[in-house]
Backbone as numpy.savetxt, mean C-alpha at the origin, in Angstrom:
# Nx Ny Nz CAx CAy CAz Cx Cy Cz
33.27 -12.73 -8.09 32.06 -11.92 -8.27 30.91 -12.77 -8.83
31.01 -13.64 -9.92 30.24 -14.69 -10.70 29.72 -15.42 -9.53
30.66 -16.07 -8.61 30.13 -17.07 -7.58 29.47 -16.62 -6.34
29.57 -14.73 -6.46 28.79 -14.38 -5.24 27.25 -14.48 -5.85
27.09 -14.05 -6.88 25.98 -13.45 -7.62 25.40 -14.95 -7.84
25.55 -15.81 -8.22 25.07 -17.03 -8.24 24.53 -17.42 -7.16
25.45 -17.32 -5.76 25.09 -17.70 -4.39 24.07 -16.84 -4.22
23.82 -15.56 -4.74 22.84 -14.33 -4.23 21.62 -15.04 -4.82
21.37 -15.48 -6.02 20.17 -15.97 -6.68 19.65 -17.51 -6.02
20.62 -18.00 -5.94 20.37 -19.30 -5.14 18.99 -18.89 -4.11
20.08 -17.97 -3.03 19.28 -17.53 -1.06 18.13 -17.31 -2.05
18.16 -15.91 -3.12 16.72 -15.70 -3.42 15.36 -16.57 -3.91
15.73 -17.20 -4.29 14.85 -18.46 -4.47 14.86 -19.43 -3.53
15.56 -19.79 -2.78 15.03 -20.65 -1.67 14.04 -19.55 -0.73
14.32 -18.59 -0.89 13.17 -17.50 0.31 11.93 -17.57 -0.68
12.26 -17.79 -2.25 10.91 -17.64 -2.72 9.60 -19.02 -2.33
11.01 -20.35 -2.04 9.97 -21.16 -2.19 9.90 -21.70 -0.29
10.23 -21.19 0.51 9.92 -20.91 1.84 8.79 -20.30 2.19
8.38 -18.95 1.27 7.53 -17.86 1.62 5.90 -18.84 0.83
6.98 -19.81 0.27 5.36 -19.96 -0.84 4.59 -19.71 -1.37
5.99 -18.42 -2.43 4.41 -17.66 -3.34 4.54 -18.10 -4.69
5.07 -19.47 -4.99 4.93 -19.94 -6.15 3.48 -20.47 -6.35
2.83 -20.45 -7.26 1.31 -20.85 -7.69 0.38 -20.08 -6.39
0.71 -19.13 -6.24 -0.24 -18.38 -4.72 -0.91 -17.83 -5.84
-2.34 -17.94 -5.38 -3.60 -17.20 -6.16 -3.76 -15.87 -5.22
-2.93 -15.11 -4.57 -3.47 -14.29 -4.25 -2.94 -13.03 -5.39
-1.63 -13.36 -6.23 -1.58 -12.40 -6.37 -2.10 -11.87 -7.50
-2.76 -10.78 -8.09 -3.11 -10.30 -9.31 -2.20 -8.30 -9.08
-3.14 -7.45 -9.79 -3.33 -6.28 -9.92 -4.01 -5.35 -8.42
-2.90 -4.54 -8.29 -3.53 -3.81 -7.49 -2.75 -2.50 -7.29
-3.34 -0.99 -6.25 -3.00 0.15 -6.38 -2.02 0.59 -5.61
-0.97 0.97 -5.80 0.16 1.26 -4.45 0.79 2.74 -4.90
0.92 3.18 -4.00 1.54 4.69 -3.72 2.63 5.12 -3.94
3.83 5.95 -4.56 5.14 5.89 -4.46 5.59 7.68 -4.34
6.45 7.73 -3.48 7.02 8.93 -2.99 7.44 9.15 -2.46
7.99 10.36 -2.02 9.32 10.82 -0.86 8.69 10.47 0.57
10.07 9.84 1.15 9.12 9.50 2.39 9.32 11.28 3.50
10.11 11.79 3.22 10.30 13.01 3.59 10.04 14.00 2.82
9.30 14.98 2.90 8.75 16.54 2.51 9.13 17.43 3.07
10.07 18.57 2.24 10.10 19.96 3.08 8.67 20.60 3.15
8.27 21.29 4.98 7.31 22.05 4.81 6.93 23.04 3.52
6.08 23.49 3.17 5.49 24.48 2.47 6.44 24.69 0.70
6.42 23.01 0.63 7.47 23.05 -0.76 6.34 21.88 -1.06
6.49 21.90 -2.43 5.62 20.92 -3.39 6.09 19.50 -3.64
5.41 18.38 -3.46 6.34 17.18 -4.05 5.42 16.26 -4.98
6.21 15.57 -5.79 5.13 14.95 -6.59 4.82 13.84 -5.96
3.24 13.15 -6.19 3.23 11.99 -5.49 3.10 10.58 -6.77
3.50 9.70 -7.36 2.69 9.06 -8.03 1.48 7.58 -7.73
0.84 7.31 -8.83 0.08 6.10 -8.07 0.15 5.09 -9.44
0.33 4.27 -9.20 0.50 3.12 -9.97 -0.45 1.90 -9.56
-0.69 1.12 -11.00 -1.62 0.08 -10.99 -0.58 -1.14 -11.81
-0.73 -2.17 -11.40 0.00 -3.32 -11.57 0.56 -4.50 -10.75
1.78 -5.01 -10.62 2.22 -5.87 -9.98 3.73 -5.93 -9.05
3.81 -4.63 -7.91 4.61 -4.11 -7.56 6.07 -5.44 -7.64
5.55 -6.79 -7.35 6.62 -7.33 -6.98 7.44 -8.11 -8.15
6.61 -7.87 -9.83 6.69 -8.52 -10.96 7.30 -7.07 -11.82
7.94 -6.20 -10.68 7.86 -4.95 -11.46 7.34 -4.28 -12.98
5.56 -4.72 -12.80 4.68 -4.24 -13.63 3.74 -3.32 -13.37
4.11 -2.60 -14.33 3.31 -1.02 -14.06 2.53 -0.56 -15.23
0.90 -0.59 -15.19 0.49 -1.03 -16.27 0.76 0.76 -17.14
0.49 1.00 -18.47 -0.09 2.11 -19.11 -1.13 2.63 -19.80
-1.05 4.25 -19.98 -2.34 4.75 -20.31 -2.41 4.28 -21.91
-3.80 4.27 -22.39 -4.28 2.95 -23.76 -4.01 1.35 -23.26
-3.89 1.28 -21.98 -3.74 0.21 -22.02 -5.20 -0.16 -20.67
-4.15 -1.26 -19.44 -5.09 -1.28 -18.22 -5.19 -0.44 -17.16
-3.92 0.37 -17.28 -4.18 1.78 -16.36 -5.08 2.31 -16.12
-5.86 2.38 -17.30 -6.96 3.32 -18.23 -7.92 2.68 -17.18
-8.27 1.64 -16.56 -9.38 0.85 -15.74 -9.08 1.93 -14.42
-7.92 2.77 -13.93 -8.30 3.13 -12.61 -8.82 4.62 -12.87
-9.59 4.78 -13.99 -9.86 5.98 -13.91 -10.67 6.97 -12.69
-11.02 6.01 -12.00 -12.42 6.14 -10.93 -11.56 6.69 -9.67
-10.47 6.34 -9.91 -9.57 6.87 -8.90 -9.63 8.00 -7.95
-9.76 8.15 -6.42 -9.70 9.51 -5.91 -9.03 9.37 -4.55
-8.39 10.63 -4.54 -6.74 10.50 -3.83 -7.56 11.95 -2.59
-7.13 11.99 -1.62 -7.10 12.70 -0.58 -5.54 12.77 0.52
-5.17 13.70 0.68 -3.78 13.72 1.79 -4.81 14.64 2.89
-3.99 13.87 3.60 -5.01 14.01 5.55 -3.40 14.64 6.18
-3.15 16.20 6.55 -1.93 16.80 6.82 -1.57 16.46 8.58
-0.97 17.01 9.00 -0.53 16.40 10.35 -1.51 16.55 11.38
-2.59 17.61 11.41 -3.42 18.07 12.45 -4.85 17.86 11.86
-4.61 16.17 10.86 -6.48 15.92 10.84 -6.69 16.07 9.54
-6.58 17.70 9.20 -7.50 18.49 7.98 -7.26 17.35 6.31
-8.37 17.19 6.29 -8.70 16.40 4.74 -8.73 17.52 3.75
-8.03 17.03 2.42 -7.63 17.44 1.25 -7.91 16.88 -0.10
-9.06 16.91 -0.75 -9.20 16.21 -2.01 -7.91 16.66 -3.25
-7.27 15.47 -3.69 -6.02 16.20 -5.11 -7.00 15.79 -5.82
-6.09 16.52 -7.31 -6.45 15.86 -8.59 -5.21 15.33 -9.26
-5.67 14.31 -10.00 -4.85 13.29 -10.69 -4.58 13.66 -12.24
-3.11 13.69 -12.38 -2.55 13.95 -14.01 -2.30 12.33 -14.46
-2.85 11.82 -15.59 -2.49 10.54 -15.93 -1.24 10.89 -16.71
-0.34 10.07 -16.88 1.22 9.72 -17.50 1.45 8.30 -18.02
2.25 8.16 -18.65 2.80 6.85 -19.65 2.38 6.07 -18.69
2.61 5.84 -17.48 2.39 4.36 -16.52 2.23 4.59 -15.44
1.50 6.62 -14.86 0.76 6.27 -13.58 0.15 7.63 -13.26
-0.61 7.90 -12.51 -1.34 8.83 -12.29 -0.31 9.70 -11.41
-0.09 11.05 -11.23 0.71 11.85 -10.48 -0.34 12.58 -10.02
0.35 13.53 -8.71 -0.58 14.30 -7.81 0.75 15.37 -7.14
0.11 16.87 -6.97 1.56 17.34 -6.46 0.73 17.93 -4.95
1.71 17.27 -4.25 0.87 17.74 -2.51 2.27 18.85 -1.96
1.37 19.79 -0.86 2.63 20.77 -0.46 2.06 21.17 1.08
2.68 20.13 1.50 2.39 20.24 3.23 2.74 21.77 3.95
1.70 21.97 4.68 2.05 23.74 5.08 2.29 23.61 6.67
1.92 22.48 6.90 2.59 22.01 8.83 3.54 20.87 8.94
4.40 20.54 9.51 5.29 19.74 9.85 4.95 18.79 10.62
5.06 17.52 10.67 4.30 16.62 11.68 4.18 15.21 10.19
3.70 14.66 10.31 3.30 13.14 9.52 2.00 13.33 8.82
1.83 12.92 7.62 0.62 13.31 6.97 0.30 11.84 6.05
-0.67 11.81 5.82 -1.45 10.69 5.02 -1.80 11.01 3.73
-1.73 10.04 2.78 -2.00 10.12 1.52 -2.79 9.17 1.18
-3.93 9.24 0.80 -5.23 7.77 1.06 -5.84 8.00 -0.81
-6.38 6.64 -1.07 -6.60 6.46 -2.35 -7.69 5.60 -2.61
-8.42 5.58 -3.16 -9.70 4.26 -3.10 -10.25 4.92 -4.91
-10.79 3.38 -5.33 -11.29 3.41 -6.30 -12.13 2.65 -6.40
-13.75 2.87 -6.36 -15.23 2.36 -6.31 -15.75 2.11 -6.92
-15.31 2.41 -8.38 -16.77 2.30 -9.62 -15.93 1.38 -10.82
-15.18 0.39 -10.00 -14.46 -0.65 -11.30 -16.05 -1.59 -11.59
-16.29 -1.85 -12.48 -17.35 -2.51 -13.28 -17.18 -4.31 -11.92
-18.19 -4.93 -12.17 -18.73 -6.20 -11.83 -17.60 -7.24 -12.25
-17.08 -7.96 -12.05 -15.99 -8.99 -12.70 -16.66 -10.73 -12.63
-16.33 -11.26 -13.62 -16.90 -12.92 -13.57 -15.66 -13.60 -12.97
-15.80 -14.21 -11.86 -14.65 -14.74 -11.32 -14.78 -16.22 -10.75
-16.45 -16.41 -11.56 -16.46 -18.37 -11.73 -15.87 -19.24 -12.04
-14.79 -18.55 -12.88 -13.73 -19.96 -12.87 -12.52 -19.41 -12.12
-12.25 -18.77 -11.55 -11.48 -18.45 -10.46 -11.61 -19.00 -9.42
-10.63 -19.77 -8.79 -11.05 -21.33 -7.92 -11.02 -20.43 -6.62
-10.06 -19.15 -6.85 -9.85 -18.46 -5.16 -10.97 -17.53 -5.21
-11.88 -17.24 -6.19 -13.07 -16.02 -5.60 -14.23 -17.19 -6.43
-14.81 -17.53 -7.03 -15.53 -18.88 -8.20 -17.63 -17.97 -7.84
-17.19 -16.77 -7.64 -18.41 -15.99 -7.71 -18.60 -14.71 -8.55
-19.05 -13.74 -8.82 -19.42 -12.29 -9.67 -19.31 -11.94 -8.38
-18.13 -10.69 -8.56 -17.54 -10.04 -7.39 -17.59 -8.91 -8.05
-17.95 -7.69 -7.44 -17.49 -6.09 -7.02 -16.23 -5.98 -6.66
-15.21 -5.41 -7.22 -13.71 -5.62 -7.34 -13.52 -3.85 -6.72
-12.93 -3.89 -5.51 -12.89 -2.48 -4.83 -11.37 -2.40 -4.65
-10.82 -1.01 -4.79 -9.11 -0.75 -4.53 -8.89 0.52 -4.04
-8.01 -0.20 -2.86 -7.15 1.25 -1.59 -5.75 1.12 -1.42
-5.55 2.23 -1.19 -3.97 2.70 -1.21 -3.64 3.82 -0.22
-2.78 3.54 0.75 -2.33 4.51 1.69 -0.93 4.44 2.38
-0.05 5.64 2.49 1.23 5.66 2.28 1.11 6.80 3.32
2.20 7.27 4.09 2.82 8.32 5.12 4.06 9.03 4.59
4.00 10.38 4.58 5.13 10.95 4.91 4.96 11.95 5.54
6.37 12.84 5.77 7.03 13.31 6.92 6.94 14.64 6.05
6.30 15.62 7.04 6.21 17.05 6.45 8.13 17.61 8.09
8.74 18.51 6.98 9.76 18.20 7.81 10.58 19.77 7.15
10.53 20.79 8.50 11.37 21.98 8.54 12.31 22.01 9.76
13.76 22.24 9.57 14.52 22.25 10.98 14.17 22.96 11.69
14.19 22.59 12.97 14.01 23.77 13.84 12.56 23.56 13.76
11.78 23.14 13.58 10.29 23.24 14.01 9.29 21.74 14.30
8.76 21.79 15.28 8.49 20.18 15.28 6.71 20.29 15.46
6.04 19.23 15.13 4.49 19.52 15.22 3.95 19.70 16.43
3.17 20.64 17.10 2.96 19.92 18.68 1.98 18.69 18.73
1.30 18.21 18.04 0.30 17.58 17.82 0.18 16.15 16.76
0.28 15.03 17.49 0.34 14.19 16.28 -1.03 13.62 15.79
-1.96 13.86 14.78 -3.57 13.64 14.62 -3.43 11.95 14.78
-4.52 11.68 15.13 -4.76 9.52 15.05 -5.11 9.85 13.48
-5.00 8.48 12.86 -5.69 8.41 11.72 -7.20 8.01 11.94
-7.93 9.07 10.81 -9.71 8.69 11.45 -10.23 8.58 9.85
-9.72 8.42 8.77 -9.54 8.62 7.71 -9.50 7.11 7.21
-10.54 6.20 7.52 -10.25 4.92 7.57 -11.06 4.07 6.59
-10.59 3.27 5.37 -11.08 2.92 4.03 -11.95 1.24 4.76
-12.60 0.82 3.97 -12.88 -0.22 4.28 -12.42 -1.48 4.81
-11.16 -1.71 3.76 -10.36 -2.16 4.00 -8.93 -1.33 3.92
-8.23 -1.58 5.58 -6.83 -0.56 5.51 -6.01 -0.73 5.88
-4.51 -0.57 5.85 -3.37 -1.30 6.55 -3.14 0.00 7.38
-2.71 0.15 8.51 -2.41 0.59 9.97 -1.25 0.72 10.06
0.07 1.31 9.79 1.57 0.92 10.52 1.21 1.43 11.57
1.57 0.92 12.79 1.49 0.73 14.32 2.94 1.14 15.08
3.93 0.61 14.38 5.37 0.46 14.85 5.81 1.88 14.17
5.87 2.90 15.97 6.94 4.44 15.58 8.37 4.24 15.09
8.30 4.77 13.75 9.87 4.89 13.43 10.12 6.73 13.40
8.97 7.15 13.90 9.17 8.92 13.79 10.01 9.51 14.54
10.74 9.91 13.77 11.58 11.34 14.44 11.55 12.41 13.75
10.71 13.19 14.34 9.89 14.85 13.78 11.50 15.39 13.98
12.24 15.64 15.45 13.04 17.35 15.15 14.22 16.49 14.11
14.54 14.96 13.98 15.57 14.80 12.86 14.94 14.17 10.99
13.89 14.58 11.23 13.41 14.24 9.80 13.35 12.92 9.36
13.10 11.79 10.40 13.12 10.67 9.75 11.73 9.79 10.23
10.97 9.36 9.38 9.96 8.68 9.36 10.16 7.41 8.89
10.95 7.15 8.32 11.23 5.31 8.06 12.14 4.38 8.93
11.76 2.98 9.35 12.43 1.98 10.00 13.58 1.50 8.98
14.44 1.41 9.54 15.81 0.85 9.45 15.73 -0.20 9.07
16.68 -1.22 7.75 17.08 -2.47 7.34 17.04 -2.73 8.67
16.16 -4.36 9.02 16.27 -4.98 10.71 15.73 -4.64 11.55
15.14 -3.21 11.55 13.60 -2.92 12.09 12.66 -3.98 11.97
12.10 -4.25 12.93 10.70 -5.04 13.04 9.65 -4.16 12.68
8.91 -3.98 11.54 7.81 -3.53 10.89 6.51 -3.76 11.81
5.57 -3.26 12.11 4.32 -3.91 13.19 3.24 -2.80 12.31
2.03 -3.43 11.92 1.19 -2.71 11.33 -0.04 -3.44 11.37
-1.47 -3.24 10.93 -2.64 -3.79 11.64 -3.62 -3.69 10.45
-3.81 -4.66 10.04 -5.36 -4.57 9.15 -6.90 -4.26 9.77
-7.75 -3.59 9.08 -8.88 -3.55 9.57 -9.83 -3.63 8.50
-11.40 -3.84 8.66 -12.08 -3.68 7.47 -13.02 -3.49 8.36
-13.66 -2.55 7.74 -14.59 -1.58 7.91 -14.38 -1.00 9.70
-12.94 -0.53 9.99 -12.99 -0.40 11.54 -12.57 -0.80 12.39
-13.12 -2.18 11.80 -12.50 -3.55 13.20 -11.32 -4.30 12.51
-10.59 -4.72 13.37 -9.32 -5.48 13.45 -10.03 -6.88 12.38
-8.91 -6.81 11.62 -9.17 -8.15 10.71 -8.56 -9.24 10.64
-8.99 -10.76 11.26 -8.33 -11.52 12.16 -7.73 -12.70 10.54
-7.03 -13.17 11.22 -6.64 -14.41 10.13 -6.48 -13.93 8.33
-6.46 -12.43 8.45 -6.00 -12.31 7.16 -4.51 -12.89 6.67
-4.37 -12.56 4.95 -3.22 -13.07 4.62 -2.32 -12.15 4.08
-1.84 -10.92 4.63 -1.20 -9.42 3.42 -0.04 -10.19 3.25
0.32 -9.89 2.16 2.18 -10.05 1.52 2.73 -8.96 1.52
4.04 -9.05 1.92 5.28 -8.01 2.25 5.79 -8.44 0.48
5.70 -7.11 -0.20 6.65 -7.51 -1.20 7.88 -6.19 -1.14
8.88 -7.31 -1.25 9.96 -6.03 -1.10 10.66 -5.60 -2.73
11.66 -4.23 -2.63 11.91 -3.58 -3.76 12.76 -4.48 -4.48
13.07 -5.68 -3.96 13.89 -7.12 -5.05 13.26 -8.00 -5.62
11.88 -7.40 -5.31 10.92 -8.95 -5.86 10.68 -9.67 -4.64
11.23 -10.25 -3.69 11.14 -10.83 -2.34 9.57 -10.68 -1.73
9.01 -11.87 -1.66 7.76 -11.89 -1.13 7.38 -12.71 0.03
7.00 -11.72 0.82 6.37 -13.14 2.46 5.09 -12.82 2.68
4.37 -13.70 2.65 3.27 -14.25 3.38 3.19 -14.00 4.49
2.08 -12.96 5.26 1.96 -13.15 6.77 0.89 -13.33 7.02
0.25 -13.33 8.86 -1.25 -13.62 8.84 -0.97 -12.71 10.25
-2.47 -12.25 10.46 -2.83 -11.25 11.17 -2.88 -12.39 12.53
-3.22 -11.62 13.72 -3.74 -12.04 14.89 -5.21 -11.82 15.15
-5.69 -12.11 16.50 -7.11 -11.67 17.04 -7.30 -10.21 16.84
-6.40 -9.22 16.81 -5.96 -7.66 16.94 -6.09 -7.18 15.71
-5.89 -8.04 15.00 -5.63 -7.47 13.12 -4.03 -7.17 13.14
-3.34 -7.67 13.76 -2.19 -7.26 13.87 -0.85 -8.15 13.51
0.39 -7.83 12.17 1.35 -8.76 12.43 2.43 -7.92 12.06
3.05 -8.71 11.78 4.62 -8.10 11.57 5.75 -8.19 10.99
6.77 -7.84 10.12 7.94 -8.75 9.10 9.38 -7.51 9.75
10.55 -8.31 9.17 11.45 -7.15 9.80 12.24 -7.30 7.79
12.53 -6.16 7.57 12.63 -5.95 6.02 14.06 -6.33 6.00
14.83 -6.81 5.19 15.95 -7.24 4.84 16.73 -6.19 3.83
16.28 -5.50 3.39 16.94 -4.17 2.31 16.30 -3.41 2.39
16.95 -2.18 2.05 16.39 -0.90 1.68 15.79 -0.67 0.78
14.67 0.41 0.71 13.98 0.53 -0.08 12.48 0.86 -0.65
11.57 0.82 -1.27 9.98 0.92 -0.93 9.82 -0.35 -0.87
8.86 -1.09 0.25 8.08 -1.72 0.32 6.50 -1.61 -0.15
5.92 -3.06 -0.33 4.33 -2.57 -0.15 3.68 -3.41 0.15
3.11 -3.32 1.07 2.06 -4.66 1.70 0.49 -4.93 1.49
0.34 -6.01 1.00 -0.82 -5.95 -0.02 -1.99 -6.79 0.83
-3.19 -6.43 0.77 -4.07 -7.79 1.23 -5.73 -7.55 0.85
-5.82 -8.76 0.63 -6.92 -8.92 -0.03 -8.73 -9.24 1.02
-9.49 -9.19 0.74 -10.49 -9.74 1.53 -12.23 -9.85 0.74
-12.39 -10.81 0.59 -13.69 -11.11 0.01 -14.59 -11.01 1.30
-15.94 -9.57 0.94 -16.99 -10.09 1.84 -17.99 -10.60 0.66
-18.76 -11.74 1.17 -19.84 -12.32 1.21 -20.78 -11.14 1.51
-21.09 -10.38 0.40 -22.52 -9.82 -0.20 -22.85 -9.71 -0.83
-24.17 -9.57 -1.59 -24.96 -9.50 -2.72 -24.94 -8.20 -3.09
-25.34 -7.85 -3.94 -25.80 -6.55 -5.03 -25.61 -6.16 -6.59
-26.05 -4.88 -6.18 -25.63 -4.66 -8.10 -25.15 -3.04 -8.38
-24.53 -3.36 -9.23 -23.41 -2.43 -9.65 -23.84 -1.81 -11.62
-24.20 -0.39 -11.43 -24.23 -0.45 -12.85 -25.23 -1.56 -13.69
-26.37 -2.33 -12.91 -26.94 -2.95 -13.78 -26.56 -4.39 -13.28
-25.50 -4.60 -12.76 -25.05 -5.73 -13.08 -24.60 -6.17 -11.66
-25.20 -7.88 -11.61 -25.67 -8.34 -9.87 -24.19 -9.03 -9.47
-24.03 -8.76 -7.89 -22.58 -9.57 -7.64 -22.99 -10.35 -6.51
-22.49 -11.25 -5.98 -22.14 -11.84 -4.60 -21.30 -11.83 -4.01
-20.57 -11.00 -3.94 -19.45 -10.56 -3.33 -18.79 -9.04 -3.60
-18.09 -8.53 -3.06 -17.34 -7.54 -2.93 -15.52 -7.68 -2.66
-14.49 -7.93 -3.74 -12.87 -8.28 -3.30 -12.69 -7.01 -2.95
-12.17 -6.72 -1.70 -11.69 -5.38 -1.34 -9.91 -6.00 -1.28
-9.02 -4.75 -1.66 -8.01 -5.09 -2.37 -7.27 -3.58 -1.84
-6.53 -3.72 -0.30 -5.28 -2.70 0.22 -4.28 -2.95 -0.16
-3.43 -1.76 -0.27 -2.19 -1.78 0.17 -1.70 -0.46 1.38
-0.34 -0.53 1.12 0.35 0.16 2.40 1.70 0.29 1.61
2.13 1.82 1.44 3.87 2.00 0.99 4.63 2.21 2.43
5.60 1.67 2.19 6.23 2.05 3.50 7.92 2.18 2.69
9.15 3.25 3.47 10.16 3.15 2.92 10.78 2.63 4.03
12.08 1.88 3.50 12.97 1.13 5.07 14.46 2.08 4.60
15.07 2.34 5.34 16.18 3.29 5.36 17.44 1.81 5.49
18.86 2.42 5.29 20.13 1.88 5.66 20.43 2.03 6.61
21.23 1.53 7.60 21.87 1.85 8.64 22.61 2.77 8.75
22.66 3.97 9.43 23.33 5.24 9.72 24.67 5.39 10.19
């Protein structure tokens, strides 16, 4: 047992230093989603939202840096379109929201936070400008009664500046399952402001700590196949080059800062 568990830490660190996220400046703080990936129709579920470092399993608290996402505002988009503003209960280490899907079909849970203050990020060798520091968060689940299936699946039109896309159907409405399988090929698509976002860099961090590096195509489009079960969350970052001012206070830039929850199931 000693010599499996040894061998297990070994693989994990050679994937850490394959993926190359030792000394990676991409990663800091950012907003990710957590919840059932399945919902019974017309029943309540809680949703939470957390601020921290999904793959350093750090989750900040309230009196502490939590307290920075106060600006926070959450909307669920239900299977046929219709937009829904929640409200947010803060807790020891994350904001909760209780959503209660009344149609069956796939629904969206979208998150953005706009009014974080100006940041000095001149000695920051990966941003070395006064940036507008912007944060999104968007996650899917499965509104799900037997015996009843949606006729209608809405596109997402509900689209943040910067946003991650899953692309790749793992839906099955009449058996209740919305998540890809350990060994599923994951396929999902960045965009900012709309358009496909080429040569980005999102990280797959998985529920072991396990982190990969990917890069988009001409399409905004790439892909990882998950190795365990579990929540994932795929993170990515993007500096535009603009000027302004915020509260008084002037930036040259704007870090827009997604993620994406996704759950991967076991083999059946």
């Amino acid at each position: 047992m000693k010599t499996q568990l040894v061998l297990q830490i070994k693989i994990f660190f050679v994937i850490l230093i394959l993926t190359g996220i030792f000394g990676s400046s991409a990663f800091a703080h950012f907003v990710w989603i957590e919840g059932s990936p399945v919902v019974q129709t017309g029943k309540e579920e809680t949703v939470m939202f957390y601020f921290g470092e999904f793959h350093e399993f750090l989750r900040e608290e309230t009196g502490g840096r939590l307290d920075e996402r106060e600006g926070l505002n959450v909307w669920m988009v239900d299977s046929d379109g219709k937009k829904q503003a929640v409200k947010l209960e803060k807790k020891t280490n994350f904001f909760q929201t209780v959503v209660k899907p009344e149609k069956p079909g796939r629904c969206n849970i979208v998150a953005n936070d706009l009014k974080t203050e100006v940041e000095d990020g001149t000695k920051n060798d990966s941003i070395g400008i006064m940036y507008k520091p912007m944060f999104y968060a968007r996650t899917q689940f499965l509104s799900f009664e037997a015996g009843r299936v949606s006729e209608k699946e809405a596109e997402i039109t509900d689209i943040l500046d910067l946003d991650i896309i899953p692309i790749t159907s793992h839906l099955d409405p009449a058996n209740g399952t919305i998540s890809p399988d350990v060994g599923d090929e994951v396929v999902f698509q960045v965009l900012f402001k709309g358009q496909p976002l080429e040569k980005a860099k999102p990280f797959a961090y998985s529920p072991i700590g396990w982190v990969k590096e990917l890069r988009t195509n001409p399409k905004g489009i790439t892909r990882f196949t998950p190795l365990w079960a579990g929540t994932y969350v795929i993170d990515c970052v993007y500096l535009e080059k603009v000027s302004g001012q915020f509260n008084g206070k002037k930036y040259e830039g704007i870090r827009h800062r997604a993620t994406l929850t996704l759950h991967v199931r076991t083999h059946d």
